[in-house]
PyMOL Python script that loads the backbone (N, CA, C, O; Angstrom):
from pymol import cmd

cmd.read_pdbstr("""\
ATOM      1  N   UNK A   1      87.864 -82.365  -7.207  1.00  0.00           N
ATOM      2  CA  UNK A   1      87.486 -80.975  -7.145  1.00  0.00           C
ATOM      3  C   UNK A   1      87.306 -80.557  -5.691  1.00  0.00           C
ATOM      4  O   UNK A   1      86.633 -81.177  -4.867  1.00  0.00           O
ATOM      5  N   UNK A   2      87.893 -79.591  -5.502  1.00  0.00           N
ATOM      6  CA  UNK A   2      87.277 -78.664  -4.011  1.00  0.00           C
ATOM      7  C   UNK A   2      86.154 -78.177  -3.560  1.00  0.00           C
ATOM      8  O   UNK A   2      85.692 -77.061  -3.798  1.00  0.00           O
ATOM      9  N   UNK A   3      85.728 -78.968  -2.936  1.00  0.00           N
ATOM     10  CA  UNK A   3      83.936 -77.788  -2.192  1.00  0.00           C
ATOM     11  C   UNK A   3      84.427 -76.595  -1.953  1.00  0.00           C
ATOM     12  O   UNK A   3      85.594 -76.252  -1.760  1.00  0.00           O
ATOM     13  N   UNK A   4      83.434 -75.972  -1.978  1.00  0.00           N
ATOM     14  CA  UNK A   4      83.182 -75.148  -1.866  1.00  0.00           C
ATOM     15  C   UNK A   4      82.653 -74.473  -0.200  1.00  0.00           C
ATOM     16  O   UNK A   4      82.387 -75.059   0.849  1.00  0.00           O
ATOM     17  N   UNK A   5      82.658 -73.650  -0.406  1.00  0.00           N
ATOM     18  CA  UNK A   5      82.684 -73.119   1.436  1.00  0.00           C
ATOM     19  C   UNK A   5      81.513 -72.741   1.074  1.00  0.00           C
ATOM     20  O   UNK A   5      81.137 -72.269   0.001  1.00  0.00           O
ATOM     21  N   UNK A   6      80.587 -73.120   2.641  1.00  0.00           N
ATOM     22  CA  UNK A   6      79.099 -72.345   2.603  1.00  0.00           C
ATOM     23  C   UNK A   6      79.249 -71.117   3.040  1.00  0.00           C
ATOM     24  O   UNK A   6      80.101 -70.781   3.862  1.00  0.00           O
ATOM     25  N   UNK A   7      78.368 -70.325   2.478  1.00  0.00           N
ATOM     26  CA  UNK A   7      78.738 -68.939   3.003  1.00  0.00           C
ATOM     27  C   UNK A   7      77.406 -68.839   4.084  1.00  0.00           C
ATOM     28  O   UNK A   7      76.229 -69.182   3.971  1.00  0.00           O
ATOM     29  N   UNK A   8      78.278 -68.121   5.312  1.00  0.00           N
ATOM     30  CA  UNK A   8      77.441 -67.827   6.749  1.00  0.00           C
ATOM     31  C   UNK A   8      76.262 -67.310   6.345  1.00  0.00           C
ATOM     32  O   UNK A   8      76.086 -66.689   5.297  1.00  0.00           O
ATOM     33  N   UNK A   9      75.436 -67.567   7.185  1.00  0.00           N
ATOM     34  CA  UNK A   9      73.371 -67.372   6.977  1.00  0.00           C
ATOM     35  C   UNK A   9      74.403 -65.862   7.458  1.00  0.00           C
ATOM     36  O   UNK A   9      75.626 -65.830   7.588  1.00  0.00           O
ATOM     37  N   UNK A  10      73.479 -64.801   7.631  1.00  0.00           N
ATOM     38  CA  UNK A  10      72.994 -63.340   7.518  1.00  0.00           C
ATOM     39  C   UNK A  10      72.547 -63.218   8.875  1.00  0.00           C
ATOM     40  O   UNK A  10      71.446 -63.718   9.102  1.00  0.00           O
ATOM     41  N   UNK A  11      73.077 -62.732   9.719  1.00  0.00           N
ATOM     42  CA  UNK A  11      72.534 -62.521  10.942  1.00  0.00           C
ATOM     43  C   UNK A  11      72.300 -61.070  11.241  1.00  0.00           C
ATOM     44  O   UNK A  11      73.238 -60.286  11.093  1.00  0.00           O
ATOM     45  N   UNK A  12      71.009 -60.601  11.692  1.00  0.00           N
ATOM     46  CA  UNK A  12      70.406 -59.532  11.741  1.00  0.00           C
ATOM     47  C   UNK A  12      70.852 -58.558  13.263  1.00  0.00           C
ATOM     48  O   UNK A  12      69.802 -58.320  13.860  1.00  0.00           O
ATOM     49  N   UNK A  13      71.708 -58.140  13.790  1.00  0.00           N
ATOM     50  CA  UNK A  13      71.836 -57.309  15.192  1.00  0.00           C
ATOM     51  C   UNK A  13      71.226 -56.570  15.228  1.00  0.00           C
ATOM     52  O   UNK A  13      70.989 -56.229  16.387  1.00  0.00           O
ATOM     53  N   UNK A  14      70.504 -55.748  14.144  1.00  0.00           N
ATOM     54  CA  UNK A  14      69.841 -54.613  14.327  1.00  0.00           C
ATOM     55  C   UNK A  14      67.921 -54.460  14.520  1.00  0.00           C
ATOM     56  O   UNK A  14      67.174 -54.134  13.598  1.00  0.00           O
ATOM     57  N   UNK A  15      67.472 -54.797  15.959  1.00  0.00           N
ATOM     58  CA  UNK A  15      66.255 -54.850  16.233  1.00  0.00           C
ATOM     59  C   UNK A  15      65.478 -53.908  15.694  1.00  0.00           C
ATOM     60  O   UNK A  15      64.302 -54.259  15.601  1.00  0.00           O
ATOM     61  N   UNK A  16      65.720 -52.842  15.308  1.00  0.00           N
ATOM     62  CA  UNK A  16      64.800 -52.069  14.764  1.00  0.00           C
ATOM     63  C   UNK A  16      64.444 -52.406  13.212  1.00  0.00           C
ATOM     64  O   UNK A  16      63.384 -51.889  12.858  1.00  0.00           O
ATOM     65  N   UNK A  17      65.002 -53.040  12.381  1.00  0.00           N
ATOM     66  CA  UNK A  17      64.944 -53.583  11.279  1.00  0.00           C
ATOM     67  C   UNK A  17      64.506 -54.677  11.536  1.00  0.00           C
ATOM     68  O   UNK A  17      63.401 -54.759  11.000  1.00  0.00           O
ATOM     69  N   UNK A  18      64.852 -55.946  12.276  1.00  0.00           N
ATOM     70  CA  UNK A  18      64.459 -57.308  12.296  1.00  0.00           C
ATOM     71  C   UNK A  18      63.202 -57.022  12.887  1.00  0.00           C
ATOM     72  O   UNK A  18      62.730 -58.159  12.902  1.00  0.00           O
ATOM     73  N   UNK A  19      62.044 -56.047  13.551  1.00  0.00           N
ATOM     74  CA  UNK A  19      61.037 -56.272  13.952  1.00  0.00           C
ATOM     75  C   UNK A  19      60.098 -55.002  13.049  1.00  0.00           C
ATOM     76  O   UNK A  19      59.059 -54.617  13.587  1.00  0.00           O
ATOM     77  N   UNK A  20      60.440 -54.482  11.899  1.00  0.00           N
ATOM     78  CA  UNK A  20      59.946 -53.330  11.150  1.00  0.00           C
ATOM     79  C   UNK A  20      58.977 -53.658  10.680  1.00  0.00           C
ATOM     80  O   UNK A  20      58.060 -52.875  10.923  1.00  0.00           O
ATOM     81  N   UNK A  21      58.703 -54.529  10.058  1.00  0.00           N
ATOM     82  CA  UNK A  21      57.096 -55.396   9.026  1.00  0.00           C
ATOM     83  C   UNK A  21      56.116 -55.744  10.488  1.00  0.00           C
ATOM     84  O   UNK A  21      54.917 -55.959  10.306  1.00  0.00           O
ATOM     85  N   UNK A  22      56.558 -55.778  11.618  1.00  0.00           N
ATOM     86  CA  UNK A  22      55.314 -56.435  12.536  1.00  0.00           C
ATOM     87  C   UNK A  22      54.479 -55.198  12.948  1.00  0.00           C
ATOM     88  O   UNK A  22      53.276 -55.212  13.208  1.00  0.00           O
ATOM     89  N   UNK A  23      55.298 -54.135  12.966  1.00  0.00           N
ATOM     90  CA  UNK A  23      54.845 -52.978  13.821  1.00  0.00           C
ATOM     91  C   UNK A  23      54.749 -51.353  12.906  1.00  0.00           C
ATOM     92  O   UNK A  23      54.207 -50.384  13.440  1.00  0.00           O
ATOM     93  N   UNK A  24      55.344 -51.277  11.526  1.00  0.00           N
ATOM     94  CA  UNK A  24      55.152 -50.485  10.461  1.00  0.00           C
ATOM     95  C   UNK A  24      53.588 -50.818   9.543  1.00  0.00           C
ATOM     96  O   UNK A  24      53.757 -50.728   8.327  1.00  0.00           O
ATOM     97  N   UNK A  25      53.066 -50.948   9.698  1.00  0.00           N
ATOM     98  CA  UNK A  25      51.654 -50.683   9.027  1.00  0.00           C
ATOM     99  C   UNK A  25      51.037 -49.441   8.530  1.00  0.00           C
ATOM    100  O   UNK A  25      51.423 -48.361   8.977  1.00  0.00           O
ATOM    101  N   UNK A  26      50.235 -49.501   7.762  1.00  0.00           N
ATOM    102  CA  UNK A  26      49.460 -48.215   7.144  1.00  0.00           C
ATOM    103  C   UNK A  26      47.950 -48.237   8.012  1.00  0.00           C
ATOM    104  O   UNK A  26      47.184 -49.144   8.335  1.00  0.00           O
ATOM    105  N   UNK A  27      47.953 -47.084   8.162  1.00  0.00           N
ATOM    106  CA  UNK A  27      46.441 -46.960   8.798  1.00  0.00           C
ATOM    107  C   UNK A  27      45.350 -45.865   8.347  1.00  0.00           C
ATOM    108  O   UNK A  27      45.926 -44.951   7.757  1.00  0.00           O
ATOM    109  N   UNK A  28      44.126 -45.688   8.424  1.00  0.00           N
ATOM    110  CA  UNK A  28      43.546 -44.883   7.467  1.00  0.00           C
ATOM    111  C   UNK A  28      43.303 -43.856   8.798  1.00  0.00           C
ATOM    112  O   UNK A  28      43.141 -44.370   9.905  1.00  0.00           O
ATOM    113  N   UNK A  29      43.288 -42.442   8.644  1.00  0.00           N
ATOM    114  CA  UNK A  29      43.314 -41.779   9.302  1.00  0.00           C
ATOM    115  C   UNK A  29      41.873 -41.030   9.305  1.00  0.00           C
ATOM    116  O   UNK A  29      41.290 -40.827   8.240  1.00  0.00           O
ATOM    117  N   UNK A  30      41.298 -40.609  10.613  1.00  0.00           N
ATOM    118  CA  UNK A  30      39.506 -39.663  10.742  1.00  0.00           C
ATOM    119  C   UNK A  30      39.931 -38.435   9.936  1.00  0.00           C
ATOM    120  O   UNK A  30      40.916 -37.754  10.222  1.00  0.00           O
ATOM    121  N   UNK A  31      39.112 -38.204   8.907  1.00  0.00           N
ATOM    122  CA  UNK A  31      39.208 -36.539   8.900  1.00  0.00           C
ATOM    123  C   UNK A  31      38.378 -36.157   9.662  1.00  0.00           C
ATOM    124  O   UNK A  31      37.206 -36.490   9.835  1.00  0.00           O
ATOM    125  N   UNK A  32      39.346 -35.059  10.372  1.00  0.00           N
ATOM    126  CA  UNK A  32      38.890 -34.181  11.361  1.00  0.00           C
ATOM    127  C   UNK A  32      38.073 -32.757  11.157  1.00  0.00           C
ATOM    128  O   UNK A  32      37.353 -31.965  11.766  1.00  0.00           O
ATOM    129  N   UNK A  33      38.474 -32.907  10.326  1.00  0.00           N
ATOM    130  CA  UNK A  33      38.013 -31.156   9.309  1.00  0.00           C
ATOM    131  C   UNK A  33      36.285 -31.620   9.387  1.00  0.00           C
ATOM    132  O   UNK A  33      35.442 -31.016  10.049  1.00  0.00           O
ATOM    133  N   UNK A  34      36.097 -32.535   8.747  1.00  0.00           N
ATOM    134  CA  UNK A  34      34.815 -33.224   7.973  1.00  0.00           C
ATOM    135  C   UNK A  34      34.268 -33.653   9.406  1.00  0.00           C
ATOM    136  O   UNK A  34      33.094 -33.884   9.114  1.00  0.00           O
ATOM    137  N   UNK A  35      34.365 -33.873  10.597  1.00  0.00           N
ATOM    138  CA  UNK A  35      33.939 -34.434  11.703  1.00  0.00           C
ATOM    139  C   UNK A  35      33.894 -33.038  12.270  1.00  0.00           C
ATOM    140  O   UNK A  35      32.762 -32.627  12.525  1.00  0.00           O
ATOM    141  N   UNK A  36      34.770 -32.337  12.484  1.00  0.00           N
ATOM    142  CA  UNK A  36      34.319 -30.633  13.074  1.00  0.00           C
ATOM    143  C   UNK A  36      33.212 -30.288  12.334  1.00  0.00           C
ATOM    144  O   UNK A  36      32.291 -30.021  13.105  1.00  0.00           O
ATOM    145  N   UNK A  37      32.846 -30.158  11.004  1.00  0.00           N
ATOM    146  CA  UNK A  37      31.603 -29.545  10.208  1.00  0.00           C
ATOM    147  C   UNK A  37      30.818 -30.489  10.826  1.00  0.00           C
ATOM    148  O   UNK A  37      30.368 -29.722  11.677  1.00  0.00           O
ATOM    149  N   UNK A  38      30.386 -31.356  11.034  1.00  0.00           N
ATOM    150  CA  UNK A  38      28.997 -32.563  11.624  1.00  0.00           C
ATOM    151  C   UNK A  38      29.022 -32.449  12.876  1.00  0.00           C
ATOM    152  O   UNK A  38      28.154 -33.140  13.411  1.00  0.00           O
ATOM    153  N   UNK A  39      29.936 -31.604  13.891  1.00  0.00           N
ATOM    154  CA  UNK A  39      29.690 -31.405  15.002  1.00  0.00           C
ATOM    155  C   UNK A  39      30.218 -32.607  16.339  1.00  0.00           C
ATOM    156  O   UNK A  39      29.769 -32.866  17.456  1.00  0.00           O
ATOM    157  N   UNK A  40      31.152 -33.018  15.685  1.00  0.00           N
ATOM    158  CA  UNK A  40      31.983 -33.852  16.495  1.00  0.00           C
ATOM    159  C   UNK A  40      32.532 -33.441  17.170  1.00  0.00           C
ATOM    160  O   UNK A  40      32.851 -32.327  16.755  1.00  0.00           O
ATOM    161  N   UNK A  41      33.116 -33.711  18.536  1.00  0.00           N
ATOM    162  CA  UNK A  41      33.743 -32.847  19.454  1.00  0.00           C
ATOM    163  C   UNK A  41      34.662 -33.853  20.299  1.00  0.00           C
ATOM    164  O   UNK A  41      34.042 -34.733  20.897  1.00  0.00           O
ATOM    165  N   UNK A  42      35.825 -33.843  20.406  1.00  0.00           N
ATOM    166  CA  UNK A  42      36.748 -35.147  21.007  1.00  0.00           C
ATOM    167  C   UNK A  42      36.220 -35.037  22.502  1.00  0.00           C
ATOM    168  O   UNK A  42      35.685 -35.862  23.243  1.00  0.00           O
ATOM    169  N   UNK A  43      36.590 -33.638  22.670  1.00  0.00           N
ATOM    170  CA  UNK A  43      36.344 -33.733  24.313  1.00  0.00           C
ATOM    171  C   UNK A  43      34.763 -32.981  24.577  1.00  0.00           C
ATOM    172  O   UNK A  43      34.388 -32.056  23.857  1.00  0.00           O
ATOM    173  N   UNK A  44      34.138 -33.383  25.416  1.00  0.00           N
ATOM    174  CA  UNK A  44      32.727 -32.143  25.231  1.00  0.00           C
ATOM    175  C   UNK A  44      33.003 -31.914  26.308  1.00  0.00           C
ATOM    176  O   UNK A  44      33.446 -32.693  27.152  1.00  0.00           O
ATOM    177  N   UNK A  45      32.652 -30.260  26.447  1.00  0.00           N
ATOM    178  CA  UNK A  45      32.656 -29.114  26.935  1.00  0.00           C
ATOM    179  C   UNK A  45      31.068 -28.560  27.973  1.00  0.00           C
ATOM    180  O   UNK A  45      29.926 -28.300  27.593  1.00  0.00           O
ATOM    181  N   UNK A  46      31.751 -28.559  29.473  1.00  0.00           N
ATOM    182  CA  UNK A  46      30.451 -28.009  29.483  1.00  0.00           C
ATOM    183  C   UNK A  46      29.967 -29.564  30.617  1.00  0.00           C
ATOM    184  O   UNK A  46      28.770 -29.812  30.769  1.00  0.00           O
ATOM    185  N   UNK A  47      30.986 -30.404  31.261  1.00  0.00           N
ATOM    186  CA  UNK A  47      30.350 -31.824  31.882  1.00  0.00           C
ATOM    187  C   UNK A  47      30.557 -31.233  33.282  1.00  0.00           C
ATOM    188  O   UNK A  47      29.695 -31.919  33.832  1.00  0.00           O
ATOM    189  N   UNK A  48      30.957 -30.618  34.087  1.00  0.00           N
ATOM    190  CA  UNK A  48      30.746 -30.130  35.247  1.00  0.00           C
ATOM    191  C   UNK A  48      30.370 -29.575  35.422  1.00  0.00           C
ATOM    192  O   UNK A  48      29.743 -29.115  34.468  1.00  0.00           O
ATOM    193  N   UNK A  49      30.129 -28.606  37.172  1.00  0.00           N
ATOM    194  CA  UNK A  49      29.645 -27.401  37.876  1.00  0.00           C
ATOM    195  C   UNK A  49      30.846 -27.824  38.048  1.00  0.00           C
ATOM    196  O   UNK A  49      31.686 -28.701  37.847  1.00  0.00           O
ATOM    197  N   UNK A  50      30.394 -26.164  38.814  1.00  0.00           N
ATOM    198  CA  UNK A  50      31.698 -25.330  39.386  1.00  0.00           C
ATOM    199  C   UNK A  50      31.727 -26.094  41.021  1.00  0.00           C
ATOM    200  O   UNK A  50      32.610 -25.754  41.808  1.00  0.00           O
ATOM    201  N   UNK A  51      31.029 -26.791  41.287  1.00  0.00           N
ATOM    202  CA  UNK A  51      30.871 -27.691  42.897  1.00  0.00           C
ATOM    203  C   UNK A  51      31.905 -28.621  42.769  1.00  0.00           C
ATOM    204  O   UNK A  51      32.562 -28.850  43.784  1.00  0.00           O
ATOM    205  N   UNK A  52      32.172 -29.173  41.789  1.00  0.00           N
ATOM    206  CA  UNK A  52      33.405 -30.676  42.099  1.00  0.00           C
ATOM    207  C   UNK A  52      34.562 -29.492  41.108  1.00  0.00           C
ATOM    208  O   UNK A  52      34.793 -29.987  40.004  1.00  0.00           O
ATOM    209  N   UNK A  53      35.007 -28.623  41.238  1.00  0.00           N
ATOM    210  CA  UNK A  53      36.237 -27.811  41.201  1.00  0.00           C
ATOM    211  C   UNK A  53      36.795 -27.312  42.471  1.00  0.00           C
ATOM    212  O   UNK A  53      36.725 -26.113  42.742  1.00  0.00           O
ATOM    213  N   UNK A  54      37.293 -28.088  43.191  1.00  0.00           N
ATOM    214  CA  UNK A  54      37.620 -27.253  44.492  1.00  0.00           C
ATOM    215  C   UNK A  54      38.616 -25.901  44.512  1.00  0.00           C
ATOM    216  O   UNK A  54      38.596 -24.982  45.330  1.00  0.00           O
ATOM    217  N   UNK A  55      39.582 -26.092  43.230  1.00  0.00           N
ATOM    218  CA  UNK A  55      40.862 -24.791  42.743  1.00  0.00           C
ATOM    219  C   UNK A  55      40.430 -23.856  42.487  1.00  0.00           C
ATOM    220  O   UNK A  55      41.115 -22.835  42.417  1.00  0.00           O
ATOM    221  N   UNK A  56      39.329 -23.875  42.292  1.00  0.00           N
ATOM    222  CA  UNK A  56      38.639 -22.626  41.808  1.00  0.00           C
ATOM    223  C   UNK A  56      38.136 -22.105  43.054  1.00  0.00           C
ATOM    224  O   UNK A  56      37.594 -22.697  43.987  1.00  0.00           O
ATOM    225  N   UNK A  57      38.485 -20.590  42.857  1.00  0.00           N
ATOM    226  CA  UNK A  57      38.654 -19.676  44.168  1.00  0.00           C
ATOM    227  C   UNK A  57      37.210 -18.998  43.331  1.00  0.00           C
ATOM    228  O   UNK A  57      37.384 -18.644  42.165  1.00  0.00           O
ATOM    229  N   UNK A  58      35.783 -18.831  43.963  1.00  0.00           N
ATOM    230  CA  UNK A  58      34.495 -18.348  43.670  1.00  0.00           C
ATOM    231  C   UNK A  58      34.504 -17.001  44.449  1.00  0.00           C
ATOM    232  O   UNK A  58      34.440 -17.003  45.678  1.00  0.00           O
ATOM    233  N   UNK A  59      34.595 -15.701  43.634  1.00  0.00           N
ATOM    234  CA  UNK A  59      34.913 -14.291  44.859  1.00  0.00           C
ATOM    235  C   UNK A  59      33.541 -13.532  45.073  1.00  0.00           C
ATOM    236  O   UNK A  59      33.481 -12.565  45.833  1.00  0.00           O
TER     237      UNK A  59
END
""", "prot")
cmd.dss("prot")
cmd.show_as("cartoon", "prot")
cmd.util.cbc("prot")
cmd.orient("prot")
């Protein structure tokens, strides 16, 4: 009887697929809505004087 031919392993060229499971994850996201009502603020407002603004033209 004749063997049979192995058939070639599967070789992947395409990096965006061969590295998709390391770097595609689910993540749970802040509600922001619900953090604005409790008074959360990303950036706060209000951390300088007008002394360390030098662009600012005072008339």
């Amino acid at each position: 009887m004749a063997k049979r031919k192995a058939a070639p392993e599967v070789v992947i060229n395409n990096f965006v697929a061969k590295h998709m499971n390391d770097f595609n994850k689910s993540q749970t996201f802040v509600d922001r809505k619900k953090n604005a009502k409790r008074g959360y603020s990303k950036h706060k407002k209000g951390g300088y004087s007008n002394e360390y603004l030098p662009f600012l033209m005072a008339a």
